[in-house]
PDB file with one MODEL, atoms N, CA, C and O in Angstrom:
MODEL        1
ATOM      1  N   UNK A   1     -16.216  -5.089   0.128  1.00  0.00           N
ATOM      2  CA  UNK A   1     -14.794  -4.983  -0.130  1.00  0.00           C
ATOM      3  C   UNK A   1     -14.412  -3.505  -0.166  1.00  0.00           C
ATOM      4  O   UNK A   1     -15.153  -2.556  -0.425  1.00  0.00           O
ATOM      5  N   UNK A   2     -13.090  -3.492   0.150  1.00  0.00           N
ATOM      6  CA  UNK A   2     -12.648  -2.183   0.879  1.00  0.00           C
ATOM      7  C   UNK A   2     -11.865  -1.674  -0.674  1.00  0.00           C
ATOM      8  O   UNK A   2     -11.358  -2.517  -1.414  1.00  0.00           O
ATOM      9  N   UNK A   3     -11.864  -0.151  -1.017  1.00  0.00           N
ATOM     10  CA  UNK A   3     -11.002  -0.194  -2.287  1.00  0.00           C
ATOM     11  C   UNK A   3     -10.337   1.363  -2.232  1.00  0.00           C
ATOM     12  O   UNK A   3     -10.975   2.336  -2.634  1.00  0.00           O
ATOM     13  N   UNK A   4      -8.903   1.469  -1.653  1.00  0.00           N
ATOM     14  CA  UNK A   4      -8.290   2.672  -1.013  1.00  0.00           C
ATOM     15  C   UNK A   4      -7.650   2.960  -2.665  1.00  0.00           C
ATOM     16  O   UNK A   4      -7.320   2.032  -3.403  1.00  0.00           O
ATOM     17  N   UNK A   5      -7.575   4.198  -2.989  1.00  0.00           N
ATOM     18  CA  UNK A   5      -6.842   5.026  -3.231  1.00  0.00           C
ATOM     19  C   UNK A   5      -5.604   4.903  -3.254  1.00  0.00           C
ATOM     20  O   UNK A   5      -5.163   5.770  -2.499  1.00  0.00           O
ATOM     21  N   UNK A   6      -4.510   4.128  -3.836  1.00  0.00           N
ATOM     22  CA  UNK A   6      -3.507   3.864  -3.575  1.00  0.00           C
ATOM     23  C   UNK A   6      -1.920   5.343  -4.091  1.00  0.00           C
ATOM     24  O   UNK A   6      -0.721   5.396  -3.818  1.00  0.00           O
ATOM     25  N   UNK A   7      -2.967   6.347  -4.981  1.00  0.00           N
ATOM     26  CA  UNK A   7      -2.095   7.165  -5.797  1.00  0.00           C
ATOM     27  C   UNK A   7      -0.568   8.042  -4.997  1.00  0.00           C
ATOM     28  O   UNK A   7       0.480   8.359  -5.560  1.00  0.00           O
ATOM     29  N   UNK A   8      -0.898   8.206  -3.790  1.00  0.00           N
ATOM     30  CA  UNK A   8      -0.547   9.016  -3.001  1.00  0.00           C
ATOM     31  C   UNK A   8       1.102   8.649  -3.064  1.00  0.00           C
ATOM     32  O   UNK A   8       2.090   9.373  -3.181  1.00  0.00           O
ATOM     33  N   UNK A   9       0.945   7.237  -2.937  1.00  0.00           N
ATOM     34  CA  UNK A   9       2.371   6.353  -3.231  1.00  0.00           C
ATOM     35  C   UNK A   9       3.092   5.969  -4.419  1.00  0.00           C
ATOM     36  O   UNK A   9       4.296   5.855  -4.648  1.00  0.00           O
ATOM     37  N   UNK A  10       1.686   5.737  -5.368  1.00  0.00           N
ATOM     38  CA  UNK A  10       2.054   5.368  -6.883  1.00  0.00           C
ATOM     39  C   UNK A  10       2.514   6.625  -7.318  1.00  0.00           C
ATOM     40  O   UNK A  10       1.771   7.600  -7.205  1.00  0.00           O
ATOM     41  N   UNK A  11       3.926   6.759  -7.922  1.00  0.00           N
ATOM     42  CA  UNK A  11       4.652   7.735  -8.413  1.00  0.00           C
ATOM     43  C   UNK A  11       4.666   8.183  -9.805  1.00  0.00           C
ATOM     44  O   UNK A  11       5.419   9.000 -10.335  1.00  0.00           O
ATOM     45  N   UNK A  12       3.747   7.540 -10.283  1.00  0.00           N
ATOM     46  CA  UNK A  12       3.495   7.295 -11.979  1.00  0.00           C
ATOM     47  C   UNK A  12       3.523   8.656 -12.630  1.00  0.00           C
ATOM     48  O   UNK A  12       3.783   8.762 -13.829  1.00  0.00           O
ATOM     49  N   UNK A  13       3.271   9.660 -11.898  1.00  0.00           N
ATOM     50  CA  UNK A  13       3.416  11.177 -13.051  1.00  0.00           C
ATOM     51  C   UNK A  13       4.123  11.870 -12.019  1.00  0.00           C
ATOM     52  O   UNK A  13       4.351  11.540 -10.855  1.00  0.00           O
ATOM     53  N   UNK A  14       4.583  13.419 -12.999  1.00  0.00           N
ATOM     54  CA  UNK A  14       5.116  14.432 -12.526  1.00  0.00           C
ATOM     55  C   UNK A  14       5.065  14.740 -10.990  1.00  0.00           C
ATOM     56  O   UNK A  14       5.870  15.577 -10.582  1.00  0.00           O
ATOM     57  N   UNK A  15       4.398  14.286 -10.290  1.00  0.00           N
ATOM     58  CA  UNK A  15       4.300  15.237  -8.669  1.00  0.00           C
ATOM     59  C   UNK A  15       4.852  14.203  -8.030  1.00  0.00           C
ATOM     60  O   UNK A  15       5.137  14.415  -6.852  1.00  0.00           O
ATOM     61  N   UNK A  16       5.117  13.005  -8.522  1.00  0.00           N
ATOM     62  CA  UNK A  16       5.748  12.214  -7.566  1.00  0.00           C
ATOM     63  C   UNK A  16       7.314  11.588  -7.921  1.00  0.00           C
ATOM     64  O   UNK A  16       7.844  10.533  -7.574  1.00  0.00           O
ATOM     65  N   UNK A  17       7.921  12.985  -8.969  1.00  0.00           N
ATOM     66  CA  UNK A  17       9.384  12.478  -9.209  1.00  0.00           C
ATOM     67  C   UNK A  17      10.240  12.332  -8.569  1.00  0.00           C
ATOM     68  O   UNK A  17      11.253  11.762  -8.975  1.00  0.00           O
ATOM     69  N   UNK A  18      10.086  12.891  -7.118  1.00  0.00           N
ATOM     70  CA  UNK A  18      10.607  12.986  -5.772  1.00  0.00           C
ATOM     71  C   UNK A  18      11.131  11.575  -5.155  1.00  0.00           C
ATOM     72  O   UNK A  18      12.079  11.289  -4.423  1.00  0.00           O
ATOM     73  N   UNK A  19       9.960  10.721  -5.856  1.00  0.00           N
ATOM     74  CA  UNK A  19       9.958   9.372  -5.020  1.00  0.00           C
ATOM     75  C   UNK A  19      11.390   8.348  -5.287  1.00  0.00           C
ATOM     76  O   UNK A  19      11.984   7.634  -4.479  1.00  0.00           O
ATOM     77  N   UNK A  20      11.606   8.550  -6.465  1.00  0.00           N
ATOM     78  CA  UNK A  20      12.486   8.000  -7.606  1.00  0.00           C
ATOM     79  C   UNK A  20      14.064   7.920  -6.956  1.00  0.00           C
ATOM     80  O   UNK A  20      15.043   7.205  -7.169  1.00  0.00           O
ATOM     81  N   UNK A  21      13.809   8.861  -6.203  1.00  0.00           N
ATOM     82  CA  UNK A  21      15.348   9.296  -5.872  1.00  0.00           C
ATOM     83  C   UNK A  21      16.050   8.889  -4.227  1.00  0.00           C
ATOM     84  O   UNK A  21      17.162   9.156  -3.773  1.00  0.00           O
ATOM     85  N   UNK A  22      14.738   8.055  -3.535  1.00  0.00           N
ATOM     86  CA  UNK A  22      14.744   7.950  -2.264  1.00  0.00           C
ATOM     87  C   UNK A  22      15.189   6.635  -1.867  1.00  0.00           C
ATOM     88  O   UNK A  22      14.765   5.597  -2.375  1.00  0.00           O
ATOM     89  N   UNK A  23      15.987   6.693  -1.019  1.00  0.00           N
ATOM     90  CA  UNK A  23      16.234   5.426  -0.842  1.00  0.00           C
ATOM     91  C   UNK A  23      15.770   4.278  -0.485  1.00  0.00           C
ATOM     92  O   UNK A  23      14.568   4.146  -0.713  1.00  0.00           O
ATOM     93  N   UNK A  24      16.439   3.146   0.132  1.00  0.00           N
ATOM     94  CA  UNK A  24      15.387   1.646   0.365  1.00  0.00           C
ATOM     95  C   UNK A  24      14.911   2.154   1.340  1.00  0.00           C
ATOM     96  O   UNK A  24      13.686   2.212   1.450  1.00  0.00           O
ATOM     97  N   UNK A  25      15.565   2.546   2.096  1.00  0.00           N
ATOM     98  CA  UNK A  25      14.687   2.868   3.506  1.00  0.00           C
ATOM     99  C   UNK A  25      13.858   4.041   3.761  1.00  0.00           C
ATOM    100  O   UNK A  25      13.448   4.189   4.912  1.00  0.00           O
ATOM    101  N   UNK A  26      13.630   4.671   3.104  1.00  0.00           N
ATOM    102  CA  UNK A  26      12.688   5.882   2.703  1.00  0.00           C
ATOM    103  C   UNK A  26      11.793   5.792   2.286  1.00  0.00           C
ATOM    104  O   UNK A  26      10.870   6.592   2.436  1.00  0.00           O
ATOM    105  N   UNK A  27      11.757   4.141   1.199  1.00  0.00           N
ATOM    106  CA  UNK A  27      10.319   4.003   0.413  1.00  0.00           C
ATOM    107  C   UNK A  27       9.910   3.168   1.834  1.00  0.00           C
ATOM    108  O   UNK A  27       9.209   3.744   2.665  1.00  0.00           O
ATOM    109  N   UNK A  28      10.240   2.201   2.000  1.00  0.00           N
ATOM    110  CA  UNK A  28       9.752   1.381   3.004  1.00  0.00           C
ATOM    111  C   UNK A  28       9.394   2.174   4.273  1.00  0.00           C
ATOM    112  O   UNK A  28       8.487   1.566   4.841  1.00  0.00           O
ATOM    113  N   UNK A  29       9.584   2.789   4.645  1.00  0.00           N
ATOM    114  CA  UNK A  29       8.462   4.290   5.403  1.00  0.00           C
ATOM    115  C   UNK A  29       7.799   4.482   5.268  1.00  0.00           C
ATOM    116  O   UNK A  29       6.763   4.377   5.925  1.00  0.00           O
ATOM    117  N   UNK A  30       8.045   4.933   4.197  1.00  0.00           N
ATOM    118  CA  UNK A  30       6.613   6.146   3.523  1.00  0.00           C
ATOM    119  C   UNK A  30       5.193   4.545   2.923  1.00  0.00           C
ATOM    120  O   UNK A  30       3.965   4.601   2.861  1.00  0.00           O
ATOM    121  N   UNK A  31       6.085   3.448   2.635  1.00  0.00           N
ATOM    122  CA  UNK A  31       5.119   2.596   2.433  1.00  0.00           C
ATOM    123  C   UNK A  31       4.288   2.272   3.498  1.00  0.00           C
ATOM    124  O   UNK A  31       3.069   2.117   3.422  1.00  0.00           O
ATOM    125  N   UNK A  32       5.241   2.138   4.871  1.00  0.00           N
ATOM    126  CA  UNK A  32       4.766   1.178   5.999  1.00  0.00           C
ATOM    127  C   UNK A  32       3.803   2.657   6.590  1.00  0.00           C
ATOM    128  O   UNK A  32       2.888   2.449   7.387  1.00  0.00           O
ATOM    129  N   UNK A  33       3.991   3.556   6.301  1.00  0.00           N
ATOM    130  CA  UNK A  33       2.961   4.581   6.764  1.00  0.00           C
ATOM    131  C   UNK A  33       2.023   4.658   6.263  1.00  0.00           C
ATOM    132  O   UNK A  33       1.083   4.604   7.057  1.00  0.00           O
ATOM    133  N   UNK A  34       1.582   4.833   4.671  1.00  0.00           N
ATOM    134  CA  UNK A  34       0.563   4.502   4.253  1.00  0.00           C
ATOM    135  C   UNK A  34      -0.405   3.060   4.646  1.00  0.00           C
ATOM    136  O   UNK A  34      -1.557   2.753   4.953  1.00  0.00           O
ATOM    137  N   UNK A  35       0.573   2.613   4.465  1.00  0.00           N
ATOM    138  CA  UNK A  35      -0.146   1.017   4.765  1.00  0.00           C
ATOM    139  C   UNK A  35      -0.975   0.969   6.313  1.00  0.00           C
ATOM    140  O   UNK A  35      -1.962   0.233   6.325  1.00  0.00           O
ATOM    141  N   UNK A  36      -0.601   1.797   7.787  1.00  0.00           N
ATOM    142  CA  UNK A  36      -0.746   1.502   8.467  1.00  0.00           C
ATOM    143  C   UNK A  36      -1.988   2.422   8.654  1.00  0.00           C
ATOM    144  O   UNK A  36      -2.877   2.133   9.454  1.00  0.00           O
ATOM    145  N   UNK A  37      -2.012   3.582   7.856  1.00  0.00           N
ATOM    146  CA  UNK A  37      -2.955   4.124   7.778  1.00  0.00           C
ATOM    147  C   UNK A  37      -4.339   4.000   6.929  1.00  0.00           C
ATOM    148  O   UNK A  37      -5.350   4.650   7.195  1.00  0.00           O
ATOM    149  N   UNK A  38      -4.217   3.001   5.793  1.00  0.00           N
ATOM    150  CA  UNK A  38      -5.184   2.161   5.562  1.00  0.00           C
ATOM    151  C   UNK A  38      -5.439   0.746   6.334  1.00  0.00           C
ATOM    152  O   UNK A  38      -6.489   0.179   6.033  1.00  0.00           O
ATOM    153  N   UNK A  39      -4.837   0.291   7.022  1.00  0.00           N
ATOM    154  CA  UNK A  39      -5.403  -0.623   8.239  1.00  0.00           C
ATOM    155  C   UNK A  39      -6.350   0.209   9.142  1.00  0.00           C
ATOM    156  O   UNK A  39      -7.440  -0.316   9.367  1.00  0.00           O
ATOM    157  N   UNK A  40      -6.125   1.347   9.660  1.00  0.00           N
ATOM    158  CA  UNK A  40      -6.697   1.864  10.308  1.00  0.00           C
ATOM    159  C   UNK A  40      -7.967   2.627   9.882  1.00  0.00           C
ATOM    160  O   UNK A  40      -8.828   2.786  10.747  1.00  0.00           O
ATOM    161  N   UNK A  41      -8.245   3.267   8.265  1.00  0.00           N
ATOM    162  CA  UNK A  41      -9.392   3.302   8.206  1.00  0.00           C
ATOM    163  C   UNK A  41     -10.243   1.727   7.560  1.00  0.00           C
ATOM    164  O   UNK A  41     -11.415   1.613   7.200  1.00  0.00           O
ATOM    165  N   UNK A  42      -9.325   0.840   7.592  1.00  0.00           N
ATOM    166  CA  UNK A  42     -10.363  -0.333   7.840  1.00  0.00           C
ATOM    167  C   UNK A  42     -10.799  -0.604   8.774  1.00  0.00           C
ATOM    168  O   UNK A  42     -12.001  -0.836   8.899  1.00  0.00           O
ATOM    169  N   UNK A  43      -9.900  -0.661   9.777  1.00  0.00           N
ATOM    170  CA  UNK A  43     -10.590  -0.727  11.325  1.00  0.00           C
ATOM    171  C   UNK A  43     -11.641   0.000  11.176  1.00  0.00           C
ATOM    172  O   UNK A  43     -12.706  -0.561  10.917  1.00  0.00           O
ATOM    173  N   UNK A  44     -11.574   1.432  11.308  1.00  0.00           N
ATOM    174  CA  UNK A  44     -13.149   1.915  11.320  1.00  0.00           C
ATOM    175  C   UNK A  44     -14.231   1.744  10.669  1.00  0.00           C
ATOM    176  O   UNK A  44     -15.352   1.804  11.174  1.00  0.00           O
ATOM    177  N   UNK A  45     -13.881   1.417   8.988  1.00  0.00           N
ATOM    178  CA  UNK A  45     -14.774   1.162   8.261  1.00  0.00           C
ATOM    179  C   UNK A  45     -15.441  -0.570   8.526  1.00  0.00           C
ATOM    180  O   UNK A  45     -16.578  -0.901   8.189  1.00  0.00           O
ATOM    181  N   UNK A  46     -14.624  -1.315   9.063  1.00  0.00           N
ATOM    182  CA  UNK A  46     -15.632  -2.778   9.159  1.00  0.00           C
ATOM    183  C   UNK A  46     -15.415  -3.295  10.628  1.00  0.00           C
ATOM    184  O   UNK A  46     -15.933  -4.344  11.013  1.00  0.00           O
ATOM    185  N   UNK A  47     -14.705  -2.588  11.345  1.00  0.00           N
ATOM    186  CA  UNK A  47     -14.959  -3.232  12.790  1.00  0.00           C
ATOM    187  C   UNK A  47     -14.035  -4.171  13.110  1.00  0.00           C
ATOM    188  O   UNK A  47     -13.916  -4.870  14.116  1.00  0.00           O
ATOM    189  N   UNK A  48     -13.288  -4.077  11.943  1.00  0.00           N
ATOM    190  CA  UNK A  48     -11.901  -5.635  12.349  1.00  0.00           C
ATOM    191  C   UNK A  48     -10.668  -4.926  11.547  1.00  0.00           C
ATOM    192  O   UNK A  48     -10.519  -3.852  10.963  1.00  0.00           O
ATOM    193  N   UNK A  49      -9.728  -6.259  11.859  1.00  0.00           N
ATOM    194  CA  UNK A  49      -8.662  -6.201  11.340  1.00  0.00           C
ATOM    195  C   UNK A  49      -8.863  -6.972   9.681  1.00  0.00           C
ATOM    196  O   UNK A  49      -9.372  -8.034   9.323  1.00  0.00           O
ATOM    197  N   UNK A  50      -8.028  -5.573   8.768  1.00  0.00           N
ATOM    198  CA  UNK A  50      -7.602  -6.914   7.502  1.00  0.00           C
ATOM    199  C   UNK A  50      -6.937  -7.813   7.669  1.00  0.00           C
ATOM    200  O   UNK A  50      -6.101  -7.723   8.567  1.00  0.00           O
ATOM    201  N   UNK A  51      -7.044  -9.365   6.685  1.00  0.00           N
ATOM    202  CA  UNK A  51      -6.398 -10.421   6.657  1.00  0.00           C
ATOM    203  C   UNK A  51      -5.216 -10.371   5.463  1.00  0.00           C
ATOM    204  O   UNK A  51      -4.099 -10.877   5.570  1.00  0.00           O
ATOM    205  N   UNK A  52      -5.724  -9.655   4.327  1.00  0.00           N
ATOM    206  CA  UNK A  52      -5.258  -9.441   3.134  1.00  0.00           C
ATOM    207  C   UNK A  52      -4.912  -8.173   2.381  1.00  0.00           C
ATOM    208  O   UNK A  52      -5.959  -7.570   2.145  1.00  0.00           O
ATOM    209  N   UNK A  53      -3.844  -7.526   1.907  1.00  0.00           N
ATOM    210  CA  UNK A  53      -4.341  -7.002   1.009  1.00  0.00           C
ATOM    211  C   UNK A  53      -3.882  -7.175  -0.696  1.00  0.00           C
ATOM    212  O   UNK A  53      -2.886  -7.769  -1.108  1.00  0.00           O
ATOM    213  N   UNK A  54      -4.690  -6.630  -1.330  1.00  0.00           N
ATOM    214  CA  UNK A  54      -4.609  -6.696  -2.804  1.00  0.00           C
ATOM    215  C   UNK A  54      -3.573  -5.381  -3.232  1.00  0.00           C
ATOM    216  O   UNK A  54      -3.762  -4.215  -2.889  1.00  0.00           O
ATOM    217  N   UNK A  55      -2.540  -5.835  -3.991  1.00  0.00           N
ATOM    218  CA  UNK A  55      -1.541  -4.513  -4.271  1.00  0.00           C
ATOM    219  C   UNK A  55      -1.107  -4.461  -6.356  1.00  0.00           C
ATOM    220  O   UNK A  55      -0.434  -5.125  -7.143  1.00  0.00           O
ATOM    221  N   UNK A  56      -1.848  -3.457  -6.391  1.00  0.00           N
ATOM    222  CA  UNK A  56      -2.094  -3.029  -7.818  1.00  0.00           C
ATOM    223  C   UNK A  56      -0.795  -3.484  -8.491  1.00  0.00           C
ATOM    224  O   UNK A  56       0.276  -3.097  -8.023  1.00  0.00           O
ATOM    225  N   UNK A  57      -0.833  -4.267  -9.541  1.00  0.00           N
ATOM    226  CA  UNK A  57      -0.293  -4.250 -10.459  1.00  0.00           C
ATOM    227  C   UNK A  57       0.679  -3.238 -11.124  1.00  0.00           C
ATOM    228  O   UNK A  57       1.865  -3.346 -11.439  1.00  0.00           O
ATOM    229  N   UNK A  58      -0.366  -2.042 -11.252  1.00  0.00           N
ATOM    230  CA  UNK A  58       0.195  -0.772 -11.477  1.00  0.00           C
ATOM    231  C   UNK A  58       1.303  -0.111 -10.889  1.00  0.00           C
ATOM    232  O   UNK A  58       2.302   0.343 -11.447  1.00  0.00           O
ATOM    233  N   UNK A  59       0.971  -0.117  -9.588  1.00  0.00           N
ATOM    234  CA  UNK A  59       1.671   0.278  -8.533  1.00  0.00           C
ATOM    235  C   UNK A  59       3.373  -0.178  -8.727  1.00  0.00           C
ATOM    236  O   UNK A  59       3.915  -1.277  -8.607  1.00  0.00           O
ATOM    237  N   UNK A  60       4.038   1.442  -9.143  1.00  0.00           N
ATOM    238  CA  UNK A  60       5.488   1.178  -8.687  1.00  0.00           C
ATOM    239  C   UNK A  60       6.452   0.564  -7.376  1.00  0.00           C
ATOM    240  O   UNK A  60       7.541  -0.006  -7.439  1.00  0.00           O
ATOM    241  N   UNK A  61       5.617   0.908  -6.180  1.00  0.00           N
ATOM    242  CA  UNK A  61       6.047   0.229  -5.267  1.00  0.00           C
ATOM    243  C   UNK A  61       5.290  -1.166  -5.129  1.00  0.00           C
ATOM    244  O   UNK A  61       5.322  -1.718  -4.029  1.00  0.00           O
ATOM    245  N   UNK A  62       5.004  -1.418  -5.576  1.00  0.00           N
ATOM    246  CA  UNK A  62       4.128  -3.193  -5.431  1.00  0.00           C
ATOM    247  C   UNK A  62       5.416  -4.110  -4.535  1.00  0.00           C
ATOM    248  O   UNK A  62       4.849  -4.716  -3.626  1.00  0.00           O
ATOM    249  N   UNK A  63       6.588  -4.324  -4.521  1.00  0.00           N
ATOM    250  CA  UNK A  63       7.264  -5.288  -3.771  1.00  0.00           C
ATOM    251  C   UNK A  63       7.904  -4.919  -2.585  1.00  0.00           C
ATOM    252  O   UNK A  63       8.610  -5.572  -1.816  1.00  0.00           O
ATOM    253  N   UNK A  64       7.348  -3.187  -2.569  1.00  0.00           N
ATOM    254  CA  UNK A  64       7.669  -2.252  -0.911  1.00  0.00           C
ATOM    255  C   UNK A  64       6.302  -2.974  -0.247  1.00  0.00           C
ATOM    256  O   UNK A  64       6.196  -3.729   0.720  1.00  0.00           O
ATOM    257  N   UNK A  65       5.509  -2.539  -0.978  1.00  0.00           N
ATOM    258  CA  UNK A  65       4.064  -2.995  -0.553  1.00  0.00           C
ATOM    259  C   UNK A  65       3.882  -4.554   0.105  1.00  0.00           C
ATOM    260  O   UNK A  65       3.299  -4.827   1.154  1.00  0.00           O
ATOM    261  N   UNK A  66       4.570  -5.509  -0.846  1.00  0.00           N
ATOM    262  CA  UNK A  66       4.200  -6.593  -0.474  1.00  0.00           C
ATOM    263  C   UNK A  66       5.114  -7.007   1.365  1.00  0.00           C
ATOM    264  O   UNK A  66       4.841  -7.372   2.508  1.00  0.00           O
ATOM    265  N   UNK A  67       6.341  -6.581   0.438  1.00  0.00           N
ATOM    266  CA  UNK A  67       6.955  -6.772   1.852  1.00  0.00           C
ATOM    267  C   UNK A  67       6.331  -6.237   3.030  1.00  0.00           C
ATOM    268  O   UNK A  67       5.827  -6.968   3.882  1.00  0.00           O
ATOM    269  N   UNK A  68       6.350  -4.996   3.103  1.00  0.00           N
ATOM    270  CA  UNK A  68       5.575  -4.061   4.056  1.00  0.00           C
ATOM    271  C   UNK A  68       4.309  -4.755   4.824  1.00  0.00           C
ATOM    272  O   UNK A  68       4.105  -4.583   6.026  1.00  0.00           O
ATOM    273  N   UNK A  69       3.548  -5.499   4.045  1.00  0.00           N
ATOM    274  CA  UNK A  69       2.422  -5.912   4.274  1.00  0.00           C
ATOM    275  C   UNK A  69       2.855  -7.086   4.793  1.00  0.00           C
ATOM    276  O   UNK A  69       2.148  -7.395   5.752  1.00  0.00           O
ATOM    277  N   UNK A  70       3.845  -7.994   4.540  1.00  0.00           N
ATOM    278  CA  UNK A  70       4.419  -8.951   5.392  1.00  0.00           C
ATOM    279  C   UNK A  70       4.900  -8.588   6.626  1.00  0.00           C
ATOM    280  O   UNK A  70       4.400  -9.169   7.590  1.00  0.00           O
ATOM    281  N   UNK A  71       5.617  -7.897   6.796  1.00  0.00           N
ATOM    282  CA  UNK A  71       5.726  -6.901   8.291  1.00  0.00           C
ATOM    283  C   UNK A  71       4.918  -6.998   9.013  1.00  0.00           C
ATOM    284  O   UNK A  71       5.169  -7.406  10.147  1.00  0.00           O
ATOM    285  N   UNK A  72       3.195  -6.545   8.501  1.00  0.00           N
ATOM    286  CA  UNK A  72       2.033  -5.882   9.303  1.00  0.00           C
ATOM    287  C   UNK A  72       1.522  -7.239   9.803  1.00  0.00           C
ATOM    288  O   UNK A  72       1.009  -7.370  10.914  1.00  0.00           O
ATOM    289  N   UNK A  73       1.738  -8.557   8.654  1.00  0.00           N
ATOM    290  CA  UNK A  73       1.216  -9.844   9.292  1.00  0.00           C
ATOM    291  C   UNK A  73       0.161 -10.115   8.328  1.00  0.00           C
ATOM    292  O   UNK A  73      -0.619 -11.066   8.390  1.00  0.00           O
ATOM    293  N   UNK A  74       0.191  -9.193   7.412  1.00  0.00           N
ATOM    294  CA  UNK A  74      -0.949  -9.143   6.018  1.00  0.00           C
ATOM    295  C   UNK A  74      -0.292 -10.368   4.768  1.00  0.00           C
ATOM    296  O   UNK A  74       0.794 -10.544   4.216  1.00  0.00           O
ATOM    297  N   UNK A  75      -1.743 -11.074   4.734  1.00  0.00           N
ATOM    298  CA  UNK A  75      -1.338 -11.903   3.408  1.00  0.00           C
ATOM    299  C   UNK A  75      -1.435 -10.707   2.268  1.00  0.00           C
ATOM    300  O   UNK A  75      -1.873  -9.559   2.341  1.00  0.00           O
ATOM    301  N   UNK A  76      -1.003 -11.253   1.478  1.00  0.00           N
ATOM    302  CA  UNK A  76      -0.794  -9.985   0.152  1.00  0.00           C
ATOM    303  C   UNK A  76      -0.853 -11.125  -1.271  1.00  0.00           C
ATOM    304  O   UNK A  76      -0.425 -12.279  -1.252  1.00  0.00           O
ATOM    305  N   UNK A  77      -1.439 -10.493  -2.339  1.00  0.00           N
ATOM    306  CA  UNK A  77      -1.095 -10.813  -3.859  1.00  0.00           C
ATOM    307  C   UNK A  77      -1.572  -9.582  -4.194  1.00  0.00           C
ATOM    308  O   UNK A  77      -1.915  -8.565  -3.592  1.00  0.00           O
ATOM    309  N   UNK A  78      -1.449 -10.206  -6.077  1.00  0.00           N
ATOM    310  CA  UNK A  78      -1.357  -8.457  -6.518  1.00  0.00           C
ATOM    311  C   UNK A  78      -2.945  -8.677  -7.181  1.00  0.00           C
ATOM    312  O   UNK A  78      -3.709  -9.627  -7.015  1.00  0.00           O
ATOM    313  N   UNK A  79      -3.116  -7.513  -7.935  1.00  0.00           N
ATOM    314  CA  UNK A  79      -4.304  -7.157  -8.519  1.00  0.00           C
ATOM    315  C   UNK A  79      -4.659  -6.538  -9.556  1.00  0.00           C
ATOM    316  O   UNK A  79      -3.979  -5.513  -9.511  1.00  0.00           O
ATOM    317  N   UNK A  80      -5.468  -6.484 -10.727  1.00  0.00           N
ATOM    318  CA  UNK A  80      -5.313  -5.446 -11.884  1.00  0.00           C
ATOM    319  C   UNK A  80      -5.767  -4.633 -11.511  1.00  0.00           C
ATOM    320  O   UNK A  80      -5.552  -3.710 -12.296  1.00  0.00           O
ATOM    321  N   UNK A  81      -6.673  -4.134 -10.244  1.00  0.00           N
ATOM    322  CA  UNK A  81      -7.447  -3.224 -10.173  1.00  0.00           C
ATOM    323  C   UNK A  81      -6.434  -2.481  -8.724  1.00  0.00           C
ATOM    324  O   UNK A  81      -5.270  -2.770  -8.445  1.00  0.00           O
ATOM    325  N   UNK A  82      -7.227  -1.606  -8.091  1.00  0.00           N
ATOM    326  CA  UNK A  82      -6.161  -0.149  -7.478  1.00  0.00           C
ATOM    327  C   UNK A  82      -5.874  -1.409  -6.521  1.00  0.00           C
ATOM    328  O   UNK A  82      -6.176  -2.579  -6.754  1.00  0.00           O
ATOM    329  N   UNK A  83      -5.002  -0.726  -5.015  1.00  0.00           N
ATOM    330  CA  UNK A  83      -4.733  -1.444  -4.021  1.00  0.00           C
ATOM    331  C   UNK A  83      -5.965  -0.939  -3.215  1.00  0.00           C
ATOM    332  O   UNK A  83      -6.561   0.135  -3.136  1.00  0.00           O
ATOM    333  N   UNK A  84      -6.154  -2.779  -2.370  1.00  0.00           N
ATOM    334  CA  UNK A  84      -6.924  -2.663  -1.177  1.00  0.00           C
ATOM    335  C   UNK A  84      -7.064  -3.696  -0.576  1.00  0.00           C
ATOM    336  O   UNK A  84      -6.643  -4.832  -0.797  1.00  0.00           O
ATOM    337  N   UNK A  85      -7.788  -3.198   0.349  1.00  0.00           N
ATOM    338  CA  UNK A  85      -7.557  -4.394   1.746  1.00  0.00           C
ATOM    339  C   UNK A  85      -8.755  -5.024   1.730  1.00  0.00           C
ATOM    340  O   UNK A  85      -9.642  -4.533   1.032  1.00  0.00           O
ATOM    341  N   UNK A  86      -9.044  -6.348   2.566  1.00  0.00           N
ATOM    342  CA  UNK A  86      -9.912  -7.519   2.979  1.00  0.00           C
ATOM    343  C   UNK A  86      -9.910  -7.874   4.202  1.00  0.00           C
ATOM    344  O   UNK A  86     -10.604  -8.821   4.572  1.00  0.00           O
TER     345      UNK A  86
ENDMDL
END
């Protein structure tokens, strides 16, 4: 099981007060970019496509995420632990 780093997006402290202020269509970018860029080091890391991913609990964007991941064709639920893919 694959287990990415999800912080970059999670806005939870000071360096990411920026995020707060952006609009719908700004998060959903910056989500669908991250996201597409952890598909892609799954691709490399297992040789396929994910089916799933798991989207942290934690995670302020969790319903950019989910959607987003509906976009990509990704089943999605959430998780107590960070975000990652399957």
């Amino acid at each position: 099981m694959y287990e990415d780093d999800d912080n970059s997006i999670n806005p939870v402290d000071e360096d990411h007060e920026e995020f707060h202020t952006l609009g719908t269509d700004d998060e959903f970018e910056i989500v669908m970019d991250h996201l597409i860029v952890m598909v892609s080091e799954f691709q490399l890391m297992h040789g396929r496509e994910p089916t799933k991913i798991y989207v942290s609990d934690d995670n302020e964007v969790q319903s950019v995420m989910m959607y987003s991941a509906d976009t990509l064709g990704l089943e999605y639920d959430r998780t107590e632990k960070k975000t990652y893919l399957e």
